[in-house]
C-alpha positions in Angstrom: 141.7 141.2 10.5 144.9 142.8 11.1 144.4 144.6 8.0 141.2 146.6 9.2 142.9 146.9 12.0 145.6 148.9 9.9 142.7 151.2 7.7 141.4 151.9 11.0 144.4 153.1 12.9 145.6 155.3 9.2 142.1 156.7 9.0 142.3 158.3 12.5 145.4 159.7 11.6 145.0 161.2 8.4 141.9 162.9 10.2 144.4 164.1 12.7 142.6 162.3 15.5 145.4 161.6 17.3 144.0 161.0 20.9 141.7 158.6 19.2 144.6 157.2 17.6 146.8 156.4 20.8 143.7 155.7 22.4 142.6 152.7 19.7 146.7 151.3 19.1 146.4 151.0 22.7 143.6 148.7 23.3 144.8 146.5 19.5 147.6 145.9 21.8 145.7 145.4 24.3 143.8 142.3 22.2 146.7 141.1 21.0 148.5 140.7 24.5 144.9 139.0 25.8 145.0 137.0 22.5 148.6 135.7 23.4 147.6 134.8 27.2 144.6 132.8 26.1 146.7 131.1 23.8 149.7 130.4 26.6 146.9 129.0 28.8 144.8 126.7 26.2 148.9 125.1 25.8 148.9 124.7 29.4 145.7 123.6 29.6 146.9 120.6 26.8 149.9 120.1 28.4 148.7 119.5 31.7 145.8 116.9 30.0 148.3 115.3 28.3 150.4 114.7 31.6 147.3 113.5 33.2 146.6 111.1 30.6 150.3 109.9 31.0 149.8 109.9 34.1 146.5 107.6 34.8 148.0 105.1 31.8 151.0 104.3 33.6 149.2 104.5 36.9 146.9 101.5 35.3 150.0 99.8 33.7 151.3 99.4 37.5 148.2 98.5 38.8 147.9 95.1 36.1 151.5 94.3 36.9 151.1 94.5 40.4 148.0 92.3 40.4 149.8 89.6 38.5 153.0 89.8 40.5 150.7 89.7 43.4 148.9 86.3 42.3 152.1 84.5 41.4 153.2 85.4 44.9 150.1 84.0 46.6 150.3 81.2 44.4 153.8 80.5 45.7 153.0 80.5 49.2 150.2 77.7 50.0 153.1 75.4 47.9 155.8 76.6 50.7 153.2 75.8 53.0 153.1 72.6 52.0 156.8 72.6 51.8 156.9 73.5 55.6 154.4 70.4 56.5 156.8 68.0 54.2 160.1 68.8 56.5 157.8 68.9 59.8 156.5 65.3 58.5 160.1 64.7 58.1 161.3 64.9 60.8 158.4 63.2 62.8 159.4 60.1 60.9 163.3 60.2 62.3 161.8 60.8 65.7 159.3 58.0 65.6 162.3 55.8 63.8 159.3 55.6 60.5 161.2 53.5 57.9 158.6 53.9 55.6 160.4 54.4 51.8 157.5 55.5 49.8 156.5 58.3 52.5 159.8 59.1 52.6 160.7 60.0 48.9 156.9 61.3 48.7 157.9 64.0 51.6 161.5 64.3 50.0 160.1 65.5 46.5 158.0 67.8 48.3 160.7 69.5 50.4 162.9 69.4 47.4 159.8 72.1 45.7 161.9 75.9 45.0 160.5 78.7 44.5 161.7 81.3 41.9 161.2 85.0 42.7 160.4 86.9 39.9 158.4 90.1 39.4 157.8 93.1 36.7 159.2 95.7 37.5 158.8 97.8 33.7 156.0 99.7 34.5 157.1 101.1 37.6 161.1 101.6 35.5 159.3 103.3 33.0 157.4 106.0 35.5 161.0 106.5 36.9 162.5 107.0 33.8 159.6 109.5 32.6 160.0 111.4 35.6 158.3 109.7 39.0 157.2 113.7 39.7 154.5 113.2 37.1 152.7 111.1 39.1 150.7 113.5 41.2 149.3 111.7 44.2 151.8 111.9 46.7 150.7 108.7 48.3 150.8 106.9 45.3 154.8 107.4 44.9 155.8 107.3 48.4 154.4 103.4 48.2 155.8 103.0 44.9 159.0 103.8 45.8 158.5 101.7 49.6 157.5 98.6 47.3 160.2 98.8 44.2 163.3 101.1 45.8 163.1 98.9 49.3 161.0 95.9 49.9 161.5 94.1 46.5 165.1 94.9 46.4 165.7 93.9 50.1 163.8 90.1 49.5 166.4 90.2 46.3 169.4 90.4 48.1 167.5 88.1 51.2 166.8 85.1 48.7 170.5 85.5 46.4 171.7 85.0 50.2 169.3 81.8 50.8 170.6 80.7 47.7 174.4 80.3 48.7 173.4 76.8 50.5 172.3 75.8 47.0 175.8 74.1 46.8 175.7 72.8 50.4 172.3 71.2 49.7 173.3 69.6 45.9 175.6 67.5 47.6 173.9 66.7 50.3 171.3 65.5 47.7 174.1 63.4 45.8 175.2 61.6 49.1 171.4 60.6 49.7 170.0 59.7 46.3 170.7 57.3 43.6 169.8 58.1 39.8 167.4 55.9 38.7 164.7 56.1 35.5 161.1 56.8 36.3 158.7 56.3 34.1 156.0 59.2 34.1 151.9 58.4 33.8 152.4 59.8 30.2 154.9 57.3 29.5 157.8 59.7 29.0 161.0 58.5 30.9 163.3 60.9 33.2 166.2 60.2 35.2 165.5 61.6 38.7 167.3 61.1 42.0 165.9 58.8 44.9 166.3 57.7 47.9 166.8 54.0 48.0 167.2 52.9 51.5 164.7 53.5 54.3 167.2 54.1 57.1 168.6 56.9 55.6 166.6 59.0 58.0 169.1 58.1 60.8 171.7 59.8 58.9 173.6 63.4 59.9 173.7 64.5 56.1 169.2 63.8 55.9 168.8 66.0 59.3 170.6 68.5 58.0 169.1 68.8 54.2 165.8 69.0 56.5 167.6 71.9 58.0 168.5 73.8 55.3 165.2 73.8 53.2 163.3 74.2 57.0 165.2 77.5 57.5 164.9 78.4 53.4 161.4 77.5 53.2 160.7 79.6 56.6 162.2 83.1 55.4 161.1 82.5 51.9 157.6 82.5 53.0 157.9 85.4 55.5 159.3 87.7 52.6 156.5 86.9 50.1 153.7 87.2 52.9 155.1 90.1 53.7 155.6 92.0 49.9 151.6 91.5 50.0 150.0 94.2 52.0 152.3 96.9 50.7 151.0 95.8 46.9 147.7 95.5 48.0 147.6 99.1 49.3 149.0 100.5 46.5 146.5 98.4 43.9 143.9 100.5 46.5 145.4 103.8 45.8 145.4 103.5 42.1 141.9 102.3 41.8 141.0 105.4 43.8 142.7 107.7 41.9 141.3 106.6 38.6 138.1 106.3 39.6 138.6 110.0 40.9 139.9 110.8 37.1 136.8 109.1 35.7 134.4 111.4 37.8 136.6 114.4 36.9 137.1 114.0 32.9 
């Protein structure tokens, strides 16, 4: 091609066409500058579907990490729930003077129940890391960064502070129990603290072990119940933004 081009252009001149010359060197630049812009835009055109596909598979990476943080969470709370009704129960039976040992240790084990937070937070470090401008729904970071940059962080700090009665509570725990071996349906034995003597309820140290896991057991729920909503919005916002990409190919 860019040979012709060349014959072309040194026939006009040898025939001392020069108008037609100018005239035809002109518009080859002319191609050739069009030629260069329509390559420049297909590169743009790849690069921007190439972001976008970036884009909507870290967008769906979130979403599965959020839906299984968000089930471990709701798995979590019905079992602080029951916490909650094992301390009330508790402390009915000191008020009612109930000297019952096998409710007692049964209500014991269940107030004893902790709860580890954990959550994924790869998917959402690895946006960040890529650049969190990338992701082009507006919405779609603004709750990202609400959930991961605020809410999570703030429970963190919230539960690492519940956690600085751990000590108080362990030997509270020690001054109630008494080692002894249990023997397991399956036949396996453990070594497991319990409480031997039925008017322990009337004891300062039991009241305030209630206490402690009552208040724990309290916040603890509030900050998971309230990490849901946020995450459930967000799940929302990235199913309608993929959907939005599957109409639009």
């Amino acid at each position: 091609m860019v040979s012709l081009f060349r014959k072309i252009r040194q026939k006009l001149l040898h025939q001392n066409r020069i108008m037609q010359y100018l005239a035809y060197a002109i518009g080859e630049i002319f191609l050739v500058v069009i030629g260069i812009l329509i390559a420049l835009q297909i590169n743009t055109w790849n690069e921007i579907r190439k972001t976008r596909q970036y884009e909507l598979k870290m967008l769906l990476e979130l979403k599965k990490t959020l839906e299984k943080d968000h089930r471990y969470f709701s798995t979590q709370i019905p079992r602080l729930t029951n916490k909650q009704a094992a301390a009330n129960r508790l402390l009915e039976m000191i008020e009612t003077q109930e000297e019952s040992l096998d409710s007692i240790n049964k209500y014991f084990a269940d107030l004893r129940f902790d709860v580890l937070f954990q959550y994924n937070a790869g998917a959402y470090g690895s946006i960040k890391s890529g650049g969190i401008d990338k992701i082009s729904n507006d919405s779609i970071r603004s709750q990202m960064a609400d959930i991961y940059e605020f809410l999570i962080p703030r429970s963190e700090k919230i539960f690492e502070k519940l956690a600085e009665a751990d000590p108080v509570e362990n030997a509270l725990v020690e001054k109630l129990t008494q080692r002894v071996i249990i023997q397991r349906g399956s036949g396996e034995k453990i070594i497991q603290g319990k409480i031997l003597d039925p008017k322990i309820i009337n004891r300062e140290e039991f009241l305030q072990l209630i206490q402690i896991h009552k208040n724990n057991t309290y916040v603890t729920k509030s900050r998971l119940e309230s990490l849901l909503p946020p995450m459930d919005r967000l799940i929302l916002l990235i199913d309608e933004e993929l959907e939005t990409a599957s109409d639009n190919p």
